[in-house]
C-alpha positions as CSV (number, residue, x, y, z in Angstrom):
1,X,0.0,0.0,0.0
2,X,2.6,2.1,0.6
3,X,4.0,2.0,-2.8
4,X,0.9,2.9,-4.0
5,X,0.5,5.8,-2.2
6,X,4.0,6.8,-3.3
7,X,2.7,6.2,-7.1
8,X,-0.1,8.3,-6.6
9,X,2.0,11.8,-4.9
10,X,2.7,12.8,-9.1
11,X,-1.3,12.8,-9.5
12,X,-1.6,15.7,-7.3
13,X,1.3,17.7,-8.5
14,X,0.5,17.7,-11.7
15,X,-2.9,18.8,-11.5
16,X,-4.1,22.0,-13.9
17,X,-4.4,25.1,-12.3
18,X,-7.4,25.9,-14.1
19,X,-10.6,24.6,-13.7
20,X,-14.0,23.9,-15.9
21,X,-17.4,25.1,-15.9
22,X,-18.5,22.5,-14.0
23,X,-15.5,21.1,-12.8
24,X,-13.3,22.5,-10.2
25,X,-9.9,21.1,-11.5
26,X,-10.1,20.2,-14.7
27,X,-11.0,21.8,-17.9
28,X,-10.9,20.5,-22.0
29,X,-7.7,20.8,-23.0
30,X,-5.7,20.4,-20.1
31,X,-3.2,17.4,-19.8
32,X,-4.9,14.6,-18.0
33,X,-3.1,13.9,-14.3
34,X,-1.1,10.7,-14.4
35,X,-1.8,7.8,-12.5
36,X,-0.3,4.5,-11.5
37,X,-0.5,1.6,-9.2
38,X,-4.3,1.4,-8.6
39,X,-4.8,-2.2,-7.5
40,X,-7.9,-3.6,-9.6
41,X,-9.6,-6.5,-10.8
42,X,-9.8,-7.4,-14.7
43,X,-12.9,-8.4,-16.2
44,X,-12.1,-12.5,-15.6
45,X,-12.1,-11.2,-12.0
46,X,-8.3,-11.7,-11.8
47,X,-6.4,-8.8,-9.6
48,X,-4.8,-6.4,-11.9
49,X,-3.4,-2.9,-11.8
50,X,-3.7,0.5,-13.6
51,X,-1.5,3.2,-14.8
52,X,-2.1,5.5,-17.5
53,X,1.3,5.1,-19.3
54,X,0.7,1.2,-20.0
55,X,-2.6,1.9,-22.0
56,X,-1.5,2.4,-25.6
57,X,-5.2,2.8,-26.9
58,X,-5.8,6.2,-29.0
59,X,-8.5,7.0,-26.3
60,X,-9.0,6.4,-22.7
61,X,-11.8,7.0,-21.1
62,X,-11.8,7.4,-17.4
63,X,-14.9,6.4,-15.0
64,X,-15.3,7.4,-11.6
65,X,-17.9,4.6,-9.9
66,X,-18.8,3.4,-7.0
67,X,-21.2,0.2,-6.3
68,X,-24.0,1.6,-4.2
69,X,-24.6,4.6,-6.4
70,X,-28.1,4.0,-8.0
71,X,-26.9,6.4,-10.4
72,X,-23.9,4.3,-11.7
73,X,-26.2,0.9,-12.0
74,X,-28.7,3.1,-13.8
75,X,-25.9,3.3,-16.5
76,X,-23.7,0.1,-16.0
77,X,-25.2,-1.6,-19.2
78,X,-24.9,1.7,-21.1
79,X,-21.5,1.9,-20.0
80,X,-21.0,-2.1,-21.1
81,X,-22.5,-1.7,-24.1
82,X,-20.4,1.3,-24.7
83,X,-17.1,-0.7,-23.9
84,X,-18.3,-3.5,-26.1
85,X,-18.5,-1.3,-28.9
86,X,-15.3,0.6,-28.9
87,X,-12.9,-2.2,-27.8
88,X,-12.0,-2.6,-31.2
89,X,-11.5,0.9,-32.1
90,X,-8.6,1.7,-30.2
91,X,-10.4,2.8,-27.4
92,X,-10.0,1.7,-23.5
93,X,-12.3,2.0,-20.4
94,X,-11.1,2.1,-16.9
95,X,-13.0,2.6,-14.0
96,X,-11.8,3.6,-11.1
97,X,-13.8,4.1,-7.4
98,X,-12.8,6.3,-4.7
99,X,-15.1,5.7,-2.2
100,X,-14.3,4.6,1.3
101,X,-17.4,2.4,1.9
102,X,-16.9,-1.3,2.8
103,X,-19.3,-1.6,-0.5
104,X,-17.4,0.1,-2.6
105,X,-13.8,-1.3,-2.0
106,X,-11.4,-4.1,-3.8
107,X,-13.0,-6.9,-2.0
108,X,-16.5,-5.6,-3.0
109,X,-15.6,-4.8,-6.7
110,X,-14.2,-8.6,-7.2
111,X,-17.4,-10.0,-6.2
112,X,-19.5,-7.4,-8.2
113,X,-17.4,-8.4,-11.2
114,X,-17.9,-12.4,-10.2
115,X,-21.0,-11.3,-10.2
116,X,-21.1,-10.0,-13.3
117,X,-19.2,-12.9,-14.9
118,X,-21.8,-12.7,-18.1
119,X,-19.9,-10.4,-19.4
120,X,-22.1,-7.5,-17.6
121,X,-19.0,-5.2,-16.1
122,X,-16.3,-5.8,-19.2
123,X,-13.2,-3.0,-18.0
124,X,-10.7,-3.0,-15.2
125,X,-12.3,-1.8,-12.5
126,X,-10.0,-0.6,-9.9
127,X,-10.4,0.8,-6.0
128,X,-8.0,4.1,-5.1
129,X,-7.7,4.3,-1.4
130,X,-5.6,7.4,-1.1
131,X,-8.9,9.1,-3.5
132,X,-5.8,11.3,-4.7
133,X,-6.9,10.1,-8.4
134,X,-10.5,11.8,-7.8
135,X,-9.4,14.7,-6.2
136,X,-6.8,15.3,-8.9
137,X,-9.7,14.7,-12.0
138,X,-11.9,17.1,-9.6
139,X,-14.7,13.9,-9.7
140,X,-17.3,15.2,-7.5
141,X,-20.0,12.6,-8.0
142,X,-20.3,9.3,-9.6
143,X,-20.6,8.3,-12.4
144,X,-18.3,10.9,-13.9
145,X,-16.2,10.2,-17.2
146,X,-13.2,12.2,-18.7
147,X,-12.1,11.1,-22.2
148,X,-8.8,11.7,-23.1
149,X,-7.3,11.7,-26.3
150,X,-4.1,10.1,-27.7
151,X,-1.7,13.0,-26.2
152,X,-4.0,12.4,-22.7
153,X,-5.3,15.6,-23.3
154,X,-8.9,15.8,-21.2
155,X,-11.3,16.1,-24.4
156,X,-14.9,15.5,-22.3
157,X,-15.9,15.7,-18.8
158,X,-18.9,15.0,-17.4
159,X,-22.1,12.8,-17.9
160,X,-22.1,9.9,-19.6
161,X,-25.8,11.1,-21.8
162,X,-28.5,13.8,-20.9
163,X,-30.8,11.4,-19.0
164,X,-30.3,8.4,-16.0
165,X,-33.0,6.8,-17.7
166,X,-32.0,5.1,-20.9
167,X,-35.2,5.1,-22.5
168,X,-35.2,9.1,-22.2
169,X,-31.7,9.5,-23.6
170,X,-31.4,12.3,-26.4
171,X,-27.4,13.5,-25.8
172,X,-24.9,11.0,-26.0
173,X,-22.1,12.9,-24.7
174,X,-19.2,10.6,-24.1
175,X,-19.9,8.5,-27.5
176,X,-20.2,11.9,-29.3
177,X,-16.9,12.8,-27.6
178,X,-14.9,9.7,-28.4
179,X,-16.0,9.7,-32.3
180,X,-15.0,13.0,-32.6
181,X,-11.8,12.8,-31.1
182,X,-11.2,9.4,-33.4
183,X,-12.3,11.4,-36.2
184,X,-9.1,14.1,-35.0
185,X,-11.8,16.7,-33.8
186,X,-12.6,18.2,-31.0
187,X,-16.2,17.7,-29.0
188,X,-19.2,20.0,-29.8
189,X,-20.1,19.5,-26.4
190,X,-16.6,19.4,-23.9
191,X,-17.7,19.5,-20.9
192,X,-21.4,18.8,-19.0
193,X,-22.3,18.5,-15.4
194,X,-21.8,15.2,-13.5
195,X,-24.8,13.9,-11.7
196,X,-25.1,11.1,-9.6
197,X,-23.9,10.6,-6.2
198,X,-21.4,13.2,-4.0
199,X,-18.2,11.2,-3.2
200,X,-17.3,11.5,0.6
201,X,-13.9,12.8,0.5
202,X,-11.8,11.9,4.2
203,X,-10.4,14.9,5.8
């Protein structure tokens, strides 16, 4: 653990200066705060580990969850059908939860994924302790994605459509996102606001 802490020290300090409109850290265009070390579990519900350097994918997108958010199972098959889609396109998925309930931890993400063994939760899925990773991508609630592009500039942040209900889905912000940046252009829409549930920082 404490190497992973260690890891996690060059998140905060190279955090933007400048924040959003919605978020209070990060804005489009600013060079995404590196990670590494976040113990997680891979979709086969092995133990695996992230770091933004190893992912060579042209896209990343980044997912702040948590298990007991109603919010985040509202759009888990979205988010599924989402990573199905895109796997082949160059384009990787992580999620990543920062919450300190006994829910949302390691332990509780590998039996969620076992859980979900039908192929239901199908990207690394990874706990941070520390929650320096959320407080350096300014993730406020869950769910909240940031897509980054190829460089690991931040090219969306925010929701992942207009609506927590699937069936009343007219935006599709981070699919917008990542087709424009695969297409080498930027997002109509950059940034939106993150709604879900507030993520209980410690002091």
């Amino acid at each position: 653990m404490r190497k992973v802490l260690l890891s996690m020290v060059a998140v905060a300090l190279s955090a933007p200066a400048f924040a959003g409109e919605f978020n209070k850290v990060l804005s489009p265009g600013d060079k995404a705060p590196d990670f590494s070390g976040i113990p997680a579990v891979a979709p086969n519900g092995e133990q695996a580990s992230l770091t933004l350097s190893d992912i060579k994918d042209d896209v990343v997108v980044v997912v702040f969850l948590a298990n007991h958010c109603p919010a985040v199972v509202a759009v888990e098959d979205r988010l599924n059908e989402f990573t199905s889609e895109y796997k082949d396109k160059g384009v990787r998925v992580v999620g990543v939860c920062v919450d300190s309930r006994e829910g949302d931890k390691l332990p509780a993400i590998k039996k969620r994924i076992g859980d979900k063994n039908d192929g239901k939760i199908n990207y690394v899925y990874g706990h941070d302790e520390s929650q320096t990773i959320g407080k350096a991508y300014g993730a406020v609630a869950t769910p909240t994605f940031v897509v980054l592009d190829k460089d690991r500039k931040v090219a969306y942040l925010g929701a992942f459509d207009d609506n927590g209900k699937e069936e009343k889905v007219t935006k599709h912000y981070v699919k917008d996102a990542v087709d424009a940046v695969l297409a080498g252009k930027a997002p109509a829409v950059a940034e939106t606001r993150a709604q879900g549930c507030g993520i209980p920082y410690n002091k």
